[in-house]
N, C-alpha and C positions, 0 to 999 in steps of 0.2 A: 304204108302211108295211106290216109284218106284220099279218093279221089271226090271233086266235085265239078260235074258237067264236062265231064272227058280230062279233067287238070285236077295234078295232084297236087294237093294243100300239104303244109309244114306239120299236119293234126296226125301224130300214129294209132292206127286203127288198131295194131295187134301185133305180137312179137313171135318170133321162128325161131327154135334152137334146134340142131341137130342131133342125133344121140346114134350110138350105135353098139349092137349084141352080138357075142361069138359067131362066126357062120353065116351071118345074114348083113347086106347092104346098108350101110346108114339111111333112117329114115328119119323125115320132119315132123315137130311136132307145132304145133300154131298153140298161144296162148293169148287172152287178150289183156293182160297185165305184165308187166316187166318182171321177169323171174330171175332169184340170185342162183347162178348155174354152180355147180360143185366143180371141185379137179377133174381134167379129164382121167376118164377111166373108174370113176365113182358107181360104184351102183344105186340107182335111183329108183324112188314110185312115184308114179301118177296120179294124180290126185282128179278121179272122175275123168278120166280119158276116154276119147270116145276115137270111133273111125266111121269114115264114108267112102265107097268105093264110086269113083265118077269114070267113065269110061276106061274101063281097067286097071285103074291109079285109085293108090289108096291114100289119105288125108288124115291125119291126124289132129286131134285137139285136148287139150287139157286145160282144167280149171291152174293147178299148180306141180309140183314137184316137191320131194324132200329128198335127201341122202340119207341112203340107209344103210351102207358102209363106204 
């Protein structure tokens, strides 16, 4: 959600899905358009994914997603 002037407006800034790979933690990925998620379990690519590490934490983003089986 947008906030504006400490309060959050009805306006959605950007969307989170979570994903997860063999052996490793689920992690989030932020998009700022509404993306159609696949079945769980699908394997997916990213379309321009990028990461930022902020104080030991790492962030995720992408343009989009496809299924590619």
């Amino acid at each position: 959600m947008k906030f504006e002037d400490g309060k959050r407006t009805k306006e959605i800034q950007a969307y989170k899905a979570w994903f997860s790979q063999e052996g490793l933690p689920p992690f989030e990925v932020k998009f700022e358009k509404k993306v159609e998620l696949p079945a769980y379990l699908s394997i997916v690519e990213f379309d321009n994914i990028e990461a930022c590490e902020v104080s030991y934490n790492i962030y995720f983003r992408a343009e989009d997603l496809k299924e590619v089986r």
